[in-house]
N, CA, C and O atoms as a Maestro MAE file, in Angstrom:
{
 s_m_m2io_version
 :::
 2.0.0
}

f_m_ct {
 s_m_title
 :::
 protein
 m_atom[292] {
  # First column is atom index #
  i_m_mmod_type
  r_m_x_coord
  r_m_y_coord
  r_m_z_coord
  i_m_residue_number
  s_m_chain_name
  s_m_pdb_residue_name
  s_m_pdb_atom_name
  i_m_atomic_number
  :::
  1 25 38.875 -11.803 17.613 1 A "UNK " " N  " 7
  2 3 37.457 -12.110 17.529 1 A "UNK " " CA " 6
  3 2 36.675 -10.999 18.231 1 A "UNK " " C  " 6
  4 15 37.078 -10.515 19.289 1 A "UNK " " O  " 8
  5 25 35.368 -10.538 17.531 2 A "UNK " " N  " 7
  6 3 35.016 -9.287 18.150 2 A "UNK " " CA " 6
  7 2 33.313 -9.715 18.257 2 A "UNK " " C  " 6
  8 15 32.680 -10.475 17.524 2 A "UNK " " O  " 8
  9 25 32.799 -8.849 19.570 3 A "UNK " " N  " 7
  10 3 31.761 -9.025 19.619 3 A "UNK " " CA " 6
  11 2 30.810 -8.976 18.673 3 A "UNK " " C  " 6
  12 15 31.327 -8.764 17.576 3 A "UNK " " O  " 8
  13 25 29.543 -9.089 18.621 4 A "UNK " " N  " 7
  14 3 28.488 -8.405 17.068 4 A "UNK " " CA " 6
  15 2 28.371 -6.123 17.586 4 A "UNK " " C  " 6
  16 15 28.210 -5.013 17.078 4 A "UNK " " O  " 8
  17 25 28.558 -6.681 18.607 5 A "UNK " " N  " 7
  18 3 28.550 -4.826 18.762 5 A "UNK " " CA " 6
  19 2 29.656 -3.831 18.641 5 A "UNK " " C  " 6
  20 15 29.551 -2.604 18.654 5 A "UNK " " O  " 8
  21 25 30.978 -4.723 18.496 6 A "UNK " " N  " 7
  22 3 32.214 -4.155 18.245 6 A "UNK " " CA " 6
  23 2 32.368 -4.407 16.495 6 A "UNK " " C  " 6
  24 15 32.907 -3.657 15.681 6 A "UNK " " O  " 8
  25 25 31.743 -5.630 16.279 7 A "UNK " " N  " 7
  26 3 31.968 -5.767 14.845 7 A "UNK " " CA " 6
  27 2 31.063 -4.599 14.012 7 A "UNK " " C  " 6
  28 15 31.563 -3.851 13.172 7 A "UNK " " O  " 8
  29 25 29.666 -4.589 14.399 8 A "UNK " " N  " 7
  30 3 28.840 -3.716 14.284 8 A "UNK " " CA " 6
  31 2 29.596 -2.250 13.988 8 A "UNK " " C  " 6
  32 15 29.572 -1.912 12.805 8 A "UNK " " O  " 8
  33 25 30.183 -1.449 14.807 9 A "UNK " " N  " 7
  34 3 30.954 -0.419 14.951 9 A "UNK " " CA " 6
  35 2 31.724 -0.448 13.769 9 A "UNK " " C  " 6
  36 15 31.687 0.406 12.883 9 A "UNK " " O  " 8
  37 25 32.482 -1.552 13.791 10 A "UNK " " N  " 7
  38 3 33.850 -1.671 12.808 10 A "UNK " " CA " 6
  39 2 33.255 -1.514 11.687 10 A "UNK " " C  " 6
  40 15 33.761 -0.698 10.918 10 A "UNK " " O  " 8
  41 25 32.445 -1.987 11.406 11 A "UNK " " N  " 7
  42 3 31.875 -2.038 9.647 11 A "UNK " " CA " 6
  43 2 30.309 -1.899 9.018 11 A "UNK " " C  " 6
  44 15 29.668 -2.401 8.095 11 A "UNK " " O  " 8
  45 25 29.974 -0.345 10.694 12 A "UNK " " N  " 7
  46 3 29.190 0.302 10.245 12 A "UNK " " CA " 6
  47 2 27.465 -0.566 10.295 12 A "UNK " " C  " 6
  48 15 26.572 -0.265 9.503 12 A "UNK " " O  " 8
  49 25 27.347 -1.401 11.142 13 A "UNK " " N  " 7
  50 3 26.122 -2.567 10.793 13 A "UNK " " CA " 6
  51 2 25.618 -2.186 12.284 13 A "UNK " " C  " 6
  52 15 26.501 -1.679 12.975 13 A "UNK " " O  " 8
  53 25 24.175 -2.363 12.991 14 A "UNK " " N  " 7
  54 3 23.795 -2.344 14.166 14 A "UNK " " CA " 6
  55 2 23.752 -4.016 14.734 14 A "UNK " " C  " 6
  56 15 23.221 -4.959 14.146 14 A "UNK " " O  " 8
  57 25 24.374 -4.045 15.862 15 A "UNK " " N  " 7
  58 3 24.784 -5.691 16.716 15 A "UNK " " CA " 6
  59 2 23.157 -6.054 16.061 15 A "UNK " " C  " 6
  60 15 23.252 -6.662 14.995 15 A "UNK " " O  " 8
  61 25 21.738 -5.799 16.492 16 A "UNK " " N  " 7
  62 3 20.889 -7.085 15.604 16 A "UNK " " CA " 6
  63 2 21.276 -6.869 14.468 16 A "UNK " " C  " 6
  64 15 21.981 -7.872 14.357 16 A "UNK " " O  " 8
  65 25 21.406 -6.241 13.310 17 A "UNK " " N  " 7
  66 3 22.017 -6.716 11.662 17 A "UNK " " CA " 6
  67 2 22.896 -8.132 11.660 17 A "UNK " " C  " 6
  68 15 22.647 -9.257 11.227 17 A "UNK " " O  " 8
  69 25 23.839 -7.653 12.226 18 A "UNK " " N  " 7
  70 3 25.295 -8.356 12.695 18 A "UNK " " CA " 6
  71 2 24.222 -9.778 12.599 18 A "UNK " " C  " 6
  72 15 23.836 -10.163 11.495 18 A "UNK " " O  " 8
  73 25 23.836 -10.433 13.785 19 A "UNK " " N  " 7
  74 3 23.204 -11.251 14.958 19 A "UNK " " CA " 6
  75 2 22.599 -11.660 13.595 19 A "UNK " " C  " 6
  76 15 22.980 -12.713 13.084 19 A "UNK " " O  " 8
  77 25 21.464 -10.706 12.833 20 A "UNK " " N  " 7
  78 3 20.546 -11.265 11.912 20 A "UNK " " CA " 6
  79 2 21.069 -12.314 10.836 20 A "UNK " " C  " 6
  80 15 20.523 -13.358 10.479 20 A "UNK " " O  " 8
  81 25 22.365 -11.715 10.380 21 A "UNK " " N  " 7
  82 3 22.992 -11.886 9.079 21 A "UNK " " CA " 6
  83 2 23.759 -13.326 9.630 21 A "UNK " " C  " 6
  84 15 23.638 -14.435 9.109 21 A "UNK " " O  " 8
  85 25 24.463 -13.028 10.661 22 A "UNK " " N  " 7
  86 3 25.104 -15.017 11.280 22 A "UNK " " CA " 6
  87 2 24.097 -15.858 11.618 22 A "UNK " " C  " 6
  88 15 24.305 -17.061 11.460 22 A "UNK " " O  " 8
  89 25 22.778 -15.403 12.160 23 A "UNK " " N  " 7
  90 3 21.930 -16.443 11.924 23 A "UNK " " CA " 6
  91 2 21.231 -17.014 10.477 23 A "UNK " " C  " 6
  92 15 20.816 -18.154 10.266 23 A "UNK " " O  " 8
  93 25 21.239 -15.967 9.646 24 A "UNK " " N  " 7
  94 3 20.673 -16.529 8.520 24 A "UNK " " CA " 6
  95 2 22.349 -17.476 7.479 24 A "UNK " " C  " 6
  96 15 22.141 -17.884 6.336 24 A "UNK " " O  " 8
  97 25 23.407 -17.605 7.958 25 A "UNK " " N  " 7
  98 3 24.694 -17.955 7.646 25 A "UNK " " CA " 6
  99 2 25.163 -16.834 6.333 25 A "UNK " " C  " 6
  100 15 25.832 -17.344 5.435 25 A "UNK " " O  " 8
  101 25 24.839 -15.398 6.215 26 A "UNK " " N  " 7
  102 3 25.723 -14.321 5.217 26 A "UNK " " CA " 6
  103 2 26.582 -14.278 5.697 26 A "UNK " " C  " 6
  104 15 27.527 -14.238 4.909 26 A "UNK " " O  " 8
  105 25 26.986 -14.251 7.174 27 A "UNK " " N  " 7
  106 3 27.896 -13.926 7.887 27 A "UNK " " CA " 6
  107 2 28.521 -14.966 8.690 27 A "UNK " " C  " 6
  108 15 27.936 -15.560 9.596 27 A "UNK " " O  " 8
  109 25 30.755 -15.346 8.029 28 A "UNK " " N  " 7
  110 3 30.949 -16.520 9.553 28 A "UNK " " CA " 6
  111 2 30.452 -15.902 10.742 28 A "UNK " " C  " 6
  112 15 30.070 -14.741 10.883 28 A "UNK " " O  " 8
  113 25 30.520 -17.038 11.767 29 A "UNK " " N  " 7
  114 3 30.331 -16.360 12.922 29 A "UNK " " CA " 6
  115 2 31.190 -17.840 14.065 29 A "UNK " " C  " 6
  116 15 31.831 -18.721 13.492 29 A "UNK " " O  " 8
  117 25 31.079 -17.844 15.154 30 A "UNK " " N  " 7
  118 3 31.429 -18.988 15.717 30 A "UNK " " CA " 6
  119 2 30.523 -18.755 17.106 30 A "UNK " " C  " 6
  120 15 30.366 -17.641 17.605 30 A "UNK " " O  " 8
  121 25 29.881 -20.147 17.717 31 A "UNK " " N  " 7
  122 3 29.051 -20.025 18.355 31 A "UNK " " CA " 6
  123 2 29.461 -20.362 20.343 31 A "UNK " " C  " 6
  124 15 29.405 -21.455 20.907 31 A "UNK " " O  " 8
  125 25 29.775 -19.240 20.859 32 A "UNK " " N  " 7
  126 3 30.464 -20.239 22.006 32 A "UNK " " CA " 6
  127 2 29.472 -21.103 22.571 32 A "UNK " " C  " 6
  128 15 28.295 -21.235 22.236 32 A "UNK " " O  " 8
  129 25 30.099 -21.654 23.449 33 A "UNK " " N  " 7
  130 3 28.729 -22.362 24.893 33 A "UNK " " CA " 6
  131 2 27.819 -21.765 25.167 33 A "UNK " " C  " 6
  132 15 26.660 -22.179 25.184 33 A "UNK " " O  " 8
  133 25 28.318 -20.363 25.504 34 A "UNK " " N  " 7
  134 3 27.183 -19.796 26.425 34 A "UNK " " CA " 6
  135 2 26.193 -19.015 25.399 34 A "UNK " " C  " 6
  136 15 25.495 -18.070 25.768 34 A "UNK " " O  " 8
  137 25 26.213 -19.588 23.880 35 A "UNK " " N  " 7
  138 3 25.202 -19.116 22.570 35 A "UNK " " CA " 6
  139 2 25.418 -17.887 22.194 35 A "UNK " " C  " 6
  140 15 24.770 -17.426 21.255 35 A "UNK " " O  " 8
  141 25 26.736 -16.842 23.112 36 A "UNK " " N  " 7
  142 3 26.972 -15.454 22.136 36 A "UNK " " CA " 6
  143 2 27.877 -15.809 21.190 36 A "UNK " " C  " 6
  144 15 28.517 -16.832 21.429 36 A "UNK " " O  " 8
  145 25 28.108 -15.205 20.133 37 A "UNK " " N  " 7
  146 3 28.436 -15.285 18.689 37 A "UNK " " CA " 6
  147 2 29.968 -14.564 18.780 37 A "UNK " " C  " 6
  148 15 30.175 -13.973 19.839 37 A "UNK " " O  " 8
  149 25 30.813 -14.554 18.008 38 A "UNK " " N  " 7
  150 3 31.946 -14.062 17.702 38 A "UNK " " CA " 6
  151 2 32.501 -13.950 16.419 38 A "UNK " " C  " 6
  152 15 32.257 -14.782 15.545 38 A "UNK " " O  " 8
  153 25 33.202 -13.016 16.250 39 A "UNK " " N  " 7
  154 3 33.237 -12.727 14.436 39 A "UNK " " CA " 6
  155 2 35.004 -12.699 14.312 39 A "UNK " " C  " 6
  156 15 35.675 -12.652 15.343 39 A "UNK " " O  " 8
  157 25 35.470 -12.724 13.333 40 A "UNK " " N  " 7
  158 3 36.562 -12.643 12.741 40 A "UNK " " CA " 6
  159 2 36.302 -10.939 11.700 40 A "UNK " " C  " 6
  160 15 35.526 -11.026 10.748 40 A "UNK " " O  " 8
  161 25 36.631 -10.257 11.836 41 A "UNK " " N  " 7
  162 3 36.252 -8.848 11.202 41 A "UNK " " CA " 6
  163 2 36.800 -9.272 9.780 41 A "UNK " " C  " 6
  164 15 35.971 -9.018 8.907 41 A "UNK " " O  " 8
  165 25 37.985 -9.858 9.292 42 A "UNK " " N  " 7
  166 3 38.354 -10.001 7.787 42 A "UNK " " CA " 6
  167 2 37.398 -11.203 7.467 42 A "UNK " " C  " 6
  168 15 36.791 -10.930 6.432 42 A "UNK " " O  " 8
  169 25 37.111 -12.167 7.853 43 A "UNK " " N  " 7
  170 3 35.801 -13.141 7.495 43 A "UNK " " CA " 6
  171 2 34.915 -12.720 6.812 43 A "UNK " " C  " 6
  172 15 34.708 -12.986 5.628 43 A "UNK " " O  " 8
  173 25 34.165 -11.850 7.679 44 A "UNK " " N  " 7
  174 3 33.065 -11.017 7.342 44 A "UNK " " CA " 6
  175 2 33.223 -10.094 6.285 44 A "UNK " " C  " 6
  176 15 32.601 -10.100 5.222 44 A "UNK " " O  " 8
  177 25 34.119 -9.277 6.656 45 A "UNK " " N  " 7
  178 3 34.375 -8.251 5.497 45 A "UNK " " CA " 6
  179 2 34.620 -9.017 4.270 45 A "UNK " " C  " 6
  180 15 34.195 -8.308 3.358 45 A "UNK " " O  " 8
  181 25 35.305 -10.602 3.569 46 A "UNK " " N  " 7
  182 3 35.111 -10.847 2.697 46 A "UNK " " CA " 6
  183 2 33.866 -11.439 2.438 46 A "UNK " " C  " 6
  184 15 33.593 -11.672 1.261 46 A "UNK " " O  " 8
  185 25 32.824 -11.809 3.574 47 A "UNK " " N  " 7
  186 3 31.891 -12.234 2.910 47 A "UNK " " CA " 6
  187 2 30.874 -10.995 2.422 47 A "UNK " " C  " 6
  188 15 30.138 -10.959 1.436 47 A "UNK " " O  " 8
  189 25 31.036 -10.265 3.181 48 A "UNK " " N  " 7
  190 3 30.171 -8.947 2.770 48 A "UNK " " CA " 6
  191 2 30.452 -8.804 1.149 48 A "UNK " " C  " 6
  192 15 29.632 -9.092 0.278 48 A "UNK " " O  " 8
  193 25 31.689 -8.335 0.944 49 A "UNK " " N  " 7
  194 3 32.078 -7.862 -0.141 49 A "UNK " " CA " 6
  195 2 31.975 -9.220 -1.175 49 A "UNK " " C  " 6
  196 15 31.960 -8.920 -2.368 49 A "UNK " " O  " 8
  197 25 31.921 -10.298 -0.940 50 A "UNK " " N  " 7
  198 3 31.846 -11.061 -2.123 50 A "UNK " " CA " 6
  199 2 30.057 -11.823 -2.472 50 A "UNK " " C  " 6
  200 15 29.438 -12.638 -3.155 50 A "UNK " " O  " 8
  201 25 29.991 -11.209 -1.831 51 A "UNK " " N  " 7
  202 3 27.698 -11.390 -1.865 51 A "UNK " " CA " 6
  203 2 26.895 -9.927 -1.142 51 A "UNK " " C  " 6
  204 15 25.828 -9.942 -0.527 51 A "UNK " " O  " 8
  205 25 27.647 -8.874 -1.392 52 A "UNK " " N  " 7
  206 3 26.859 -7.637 -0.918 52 A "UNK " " CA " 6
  207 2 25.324 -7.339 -1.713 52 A "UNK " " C  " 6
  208 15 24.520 -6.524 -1.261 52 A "UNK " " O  " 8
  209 25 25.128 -7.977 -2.703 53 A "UNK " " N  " 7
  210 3 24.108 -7.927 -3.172 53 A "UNK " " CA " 6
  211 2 23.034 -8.357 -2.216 53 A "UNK " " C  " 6
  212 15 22.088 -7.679 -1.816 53 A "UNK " " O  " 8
  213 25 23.323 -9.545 -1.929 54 A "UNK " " N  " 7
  214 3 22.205 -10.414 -1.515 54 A "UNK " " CA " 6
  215 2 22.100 -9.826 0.334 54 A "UNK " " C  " 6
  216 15 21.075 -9.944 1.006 54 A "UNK " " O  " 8
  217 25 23.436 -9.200 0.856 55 A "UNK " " N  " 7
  218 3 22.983 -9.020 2.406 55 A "UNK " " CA " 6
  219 2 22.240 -7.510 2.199 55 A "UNK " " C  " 6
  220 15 21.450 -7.194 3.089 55 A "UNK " " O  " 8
  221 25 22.464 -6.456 0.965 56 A "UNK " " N  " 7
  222 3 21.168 -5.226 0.810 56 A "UNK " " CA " 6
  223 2 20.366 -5.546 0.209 56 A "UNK " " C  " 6
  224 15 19.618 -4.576 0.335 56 A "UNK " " O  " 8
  225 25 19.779 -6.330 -0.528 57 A "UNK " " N  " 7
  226 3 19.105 -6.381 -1.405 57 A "UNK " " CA " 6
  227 2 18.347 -7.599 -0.972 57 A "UNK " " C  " 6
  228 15 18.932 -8.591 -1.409 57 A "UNK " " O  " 8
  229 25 16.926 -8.022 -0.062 58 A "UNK " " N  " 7
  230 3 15.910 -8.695 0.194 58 A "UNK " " CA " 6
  231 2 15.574 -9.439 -1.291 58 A "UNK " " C  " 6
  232 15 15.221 -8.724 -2.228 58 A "UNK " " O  " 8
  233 25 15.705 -10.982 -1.477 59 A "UNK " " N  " 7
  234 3 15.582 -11.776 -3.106 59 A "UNK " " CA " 6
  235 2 14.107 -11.407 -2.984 59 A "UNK " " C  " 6
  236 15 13.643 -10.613 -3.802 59 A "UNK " " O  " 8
  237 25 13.377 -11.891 -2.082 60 A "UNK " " N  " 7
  238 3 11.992 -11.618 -2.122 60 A "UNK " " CA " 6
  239 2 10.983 -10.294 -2.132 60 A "UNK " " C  " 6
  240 15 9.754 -10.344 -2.165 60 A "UNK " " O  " 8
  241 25 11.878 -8.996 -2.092 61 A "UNK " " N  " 7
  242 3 11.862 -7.736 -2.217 61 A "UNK " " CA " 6
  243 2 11.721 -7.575 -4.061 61 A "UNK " " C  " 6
  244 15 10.839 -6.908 -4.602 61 A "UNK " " O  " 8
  245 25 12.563 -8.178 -4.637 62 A "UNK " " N  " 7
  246 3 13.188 -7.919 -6.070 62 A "UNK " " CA " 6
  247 2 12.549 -8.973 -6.554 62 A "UNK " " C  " 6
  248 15 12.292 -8.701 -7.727 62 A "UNK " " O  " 8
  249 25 12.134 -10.078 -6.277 63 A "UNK " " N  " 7
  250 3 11.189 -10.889 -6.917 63 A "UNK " " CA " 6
  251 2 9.611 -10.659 -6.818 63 A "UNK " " C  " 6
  252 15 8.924 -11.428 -7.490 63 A "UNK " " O  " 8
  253 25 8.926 -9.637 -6.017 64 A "UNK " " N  " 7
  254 3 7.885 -9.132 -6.055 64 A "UNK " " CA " 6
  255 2 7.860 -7.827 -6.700 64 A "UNK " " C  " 6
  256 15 6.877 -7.380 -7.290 64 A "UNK " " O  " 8
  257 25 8.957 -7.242 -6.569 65 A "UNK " " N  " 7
  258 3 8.619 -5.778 -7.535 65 A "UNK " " CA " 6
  259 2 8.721 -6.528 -9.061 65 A "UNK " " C  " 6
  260 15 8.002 -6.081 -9.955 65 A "UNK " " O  " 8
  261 25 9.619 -7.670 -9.342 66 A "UNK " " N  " 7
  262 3 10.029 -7.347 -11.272 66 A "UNK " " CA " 6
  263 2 8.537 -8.122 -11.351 66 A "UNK " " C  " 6
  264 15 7.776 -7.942 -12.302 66 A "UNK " " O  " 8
  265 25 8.278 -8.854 -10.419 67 A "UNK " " N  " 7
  266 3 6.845 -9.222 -10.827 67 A "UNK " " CA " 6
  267 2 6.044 -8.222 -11.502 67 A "UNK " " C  " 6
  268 15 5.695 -8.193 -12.682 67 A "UNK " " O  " 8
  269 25 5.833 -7.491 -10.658 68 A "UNK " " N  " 7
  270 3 4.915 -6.377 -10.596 68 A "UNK " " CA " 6
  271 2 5.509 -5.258 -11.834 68 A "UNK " " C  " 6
  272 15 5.201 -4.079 -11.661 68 A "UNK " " O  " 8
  273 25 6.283 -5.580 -12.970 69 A "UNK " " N  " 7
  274 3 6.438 -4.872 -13.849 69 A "UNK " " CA " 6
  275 2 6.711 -5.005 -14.579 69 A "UNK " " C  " 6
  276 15 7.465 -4.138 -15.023 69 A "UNK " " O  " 8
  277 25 6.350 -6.376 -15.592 70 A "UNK " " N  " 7
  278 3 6.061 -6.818 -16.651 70 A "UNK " " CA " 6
  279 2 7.359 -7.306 -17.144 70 A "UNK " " C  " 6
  280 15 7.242 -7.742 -18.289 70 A "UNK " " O  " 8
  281 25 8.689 -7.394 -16.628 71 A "UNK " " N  " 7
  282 3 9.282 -7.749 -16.931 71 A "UNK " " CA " 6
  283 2 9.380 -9.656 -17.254 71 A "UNK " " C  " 6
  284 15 8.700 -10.343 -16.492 71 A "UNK " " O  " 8
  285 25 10.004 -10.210 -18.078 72 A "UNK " " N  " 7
  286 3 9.882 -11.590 -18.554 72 A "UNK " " CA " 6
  287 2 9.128 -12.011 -18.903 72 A "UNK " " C  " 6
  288 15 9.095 -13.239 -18.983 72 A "UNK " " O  " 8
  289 25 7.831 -11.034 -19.414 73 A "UNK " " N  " 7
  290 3 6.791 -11.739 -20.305 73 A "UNK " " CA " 6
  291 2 6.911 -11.632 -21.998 73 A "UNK " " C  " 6
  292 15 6.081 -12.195 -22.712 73 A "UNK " " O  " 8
  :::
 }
 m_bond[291] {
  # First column is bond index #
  i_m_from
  i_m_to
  i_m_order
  :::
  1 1 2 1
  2 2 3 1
  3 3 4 2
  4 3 5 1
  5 5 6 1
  6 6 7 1
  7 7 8 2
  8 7 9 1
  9 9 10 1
  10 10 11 1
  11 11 12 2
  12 11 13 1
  13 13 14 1
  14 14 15 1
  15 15 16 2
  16 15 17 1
  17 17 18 1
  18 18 19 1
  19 19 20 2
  20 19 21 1
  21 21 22 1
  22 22 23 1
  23 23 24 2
  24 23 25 1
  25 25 26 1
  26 26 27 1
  27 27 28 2
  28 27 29 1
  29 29 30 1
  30 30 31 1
  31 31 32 2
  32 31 33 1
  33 33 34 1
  34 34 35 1
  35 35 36 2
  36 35 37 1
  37 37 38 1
  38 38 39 1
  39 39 40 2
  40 39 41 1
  41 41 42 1
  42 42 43 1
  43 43 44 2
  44 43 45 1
  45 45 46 1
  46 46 47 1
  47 47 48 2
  48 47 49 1
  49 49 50 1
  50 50 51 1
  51 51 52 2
  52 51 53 1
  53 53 54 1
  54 54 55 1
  55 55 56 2
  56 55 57 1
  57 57 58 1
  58 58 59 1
  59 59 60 2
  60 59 61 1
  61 61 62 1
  62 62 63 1
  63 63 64 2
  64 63 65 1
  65 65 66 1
  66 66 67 1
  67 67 68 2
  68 67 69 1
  69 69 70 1
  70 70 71 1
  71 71 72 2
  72 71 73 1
  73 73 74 1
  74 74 75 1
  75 75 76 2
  76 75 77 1
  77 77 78 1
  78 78 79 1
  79 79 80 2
  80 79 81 1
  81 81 82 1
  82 82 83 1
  83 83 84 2
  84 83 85 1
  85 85 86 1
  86 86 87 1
  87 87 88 2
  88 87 89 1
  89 89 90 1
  90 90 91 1
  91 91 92 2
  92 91 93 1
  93 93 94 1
  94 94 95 1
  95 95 96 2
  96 95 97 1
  97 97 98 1
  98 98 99 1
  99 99 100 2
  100 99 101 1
  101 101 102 1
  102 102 103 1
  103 103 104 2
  104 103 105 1
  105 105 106 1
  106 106 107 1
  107 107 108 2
  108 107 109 1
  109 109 110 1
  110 110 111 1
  111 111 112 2
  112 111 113 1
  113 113 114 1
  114 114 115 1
  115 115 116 2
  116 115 117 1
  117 117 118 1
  118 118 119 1
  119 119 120 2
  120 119 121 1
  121 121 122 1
  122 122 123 1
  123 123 124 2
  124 123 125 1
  125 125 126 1
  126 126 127 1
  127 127 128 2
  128 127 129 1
  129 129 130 1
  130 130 131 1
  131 131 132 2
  132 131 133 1
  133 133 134 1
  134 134 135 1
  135 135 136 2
  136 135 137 1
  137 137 138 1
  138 138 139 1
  139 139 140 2
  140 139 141 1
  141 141 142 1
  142 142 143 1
  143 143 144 2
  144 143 145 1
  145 145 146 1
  146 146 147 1
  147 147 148 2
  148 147 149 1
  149 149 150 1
  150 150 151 1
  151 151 152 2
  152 151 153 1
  153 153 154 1
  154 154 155 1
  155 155 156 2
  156 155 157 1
  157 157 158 1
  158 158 159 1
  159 159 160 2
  160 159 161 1
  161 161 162 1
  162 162 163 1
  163 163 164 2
  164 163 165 1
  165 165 166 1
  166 166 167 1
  167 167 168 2
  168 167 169 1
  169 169 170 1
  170 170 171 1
  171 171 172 2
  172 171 173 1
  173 173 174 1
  174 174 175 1
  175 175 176 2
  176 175 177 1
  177 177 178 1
  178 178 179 1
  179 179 180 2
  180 179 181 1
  181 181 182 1
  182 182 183 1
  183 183 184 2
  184 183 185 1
  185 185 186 1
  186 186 187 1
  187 187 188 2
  188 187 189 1
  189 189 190 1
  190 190 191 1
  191 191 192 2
  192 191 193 1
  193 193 194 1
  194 194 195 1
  195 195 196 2
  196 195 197 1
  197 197 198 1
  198 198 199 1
  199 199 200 2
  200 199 201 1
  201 201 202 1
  202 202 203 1
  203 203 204 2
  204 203 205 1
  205 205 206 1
  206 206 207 1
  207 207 208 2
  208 207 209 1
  209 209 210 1
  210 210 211 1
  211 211 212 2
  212 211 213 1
  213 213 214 1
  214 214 215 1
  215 215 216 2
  216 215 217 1
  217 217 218 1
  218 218 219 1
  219 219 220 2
  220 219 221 1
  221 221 222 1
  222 222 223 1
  223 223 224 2
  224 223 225 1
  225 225 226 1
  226 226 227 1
  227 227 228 2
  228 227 229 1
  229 229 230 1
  230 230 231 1
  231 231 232 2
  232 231 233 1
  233 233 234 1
  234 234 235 1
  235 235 236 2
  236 235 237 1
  237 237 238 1
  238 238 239 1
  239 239 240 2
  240 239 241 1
  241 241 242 1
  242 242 243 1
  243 243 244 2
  244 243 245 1
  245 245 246 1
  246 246 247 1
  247 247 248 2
  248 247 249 1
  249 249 250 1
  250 250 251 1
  251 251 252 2
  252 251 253 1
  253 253 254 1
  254 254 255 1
  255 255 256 2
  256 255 257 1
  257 257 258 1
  258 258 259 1
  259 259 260 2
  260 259 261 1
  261 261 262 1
  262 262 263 1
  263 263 264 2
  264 263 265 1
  265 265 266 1
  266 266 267 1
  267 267 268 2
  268 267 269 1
  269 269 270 1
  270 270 271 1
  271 271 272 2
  272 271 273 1
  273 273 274 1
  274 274 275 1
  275 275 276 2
  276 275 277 1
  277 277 278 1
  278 278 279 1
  279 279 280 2
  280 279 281 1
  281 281 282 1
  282 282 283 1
  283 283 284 2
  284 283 285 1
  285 285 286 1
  286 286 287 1
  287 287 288 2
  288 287 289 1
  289 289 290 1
  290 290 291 1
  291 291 292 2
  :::
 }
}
């Protein structure tokens, strides 16, 4: 189990990304007592890789641009 700043390192993300992504649940995480977070590095790495869309890609980013370009009319 690795910190968000060791996990961070491992797979290239900055500890708030990390922090951001287990609070919004993209990312397992496990929560101790004292409220710091802990990761499983293969966890993550499959969740990354099996929804990488959605942890680069903001829905509300891509639902205001296709707005904005006539697409589905």
């Amino acid at each position: 189990m690795l910190t968000s700043t060791k996990l961070g390192k491992e797979i290239g993300l900055t500890k708030k990304t990390v922090n951001r992504l287990a609070k919004e649940g993209r990312i397992p995480s496990i929560v101790l007592p004292s409220g710091h977070r802990r990761f499983n590095v293969e966890e993550v790495k499959a969740a990354l890789s099996t929804d990488l869309a959605s942890v680069l890609i903001d829905p509300a980013e891509v639902t205001q641009r296709d707005a904005g370009n006539g697409e589905g009319q």
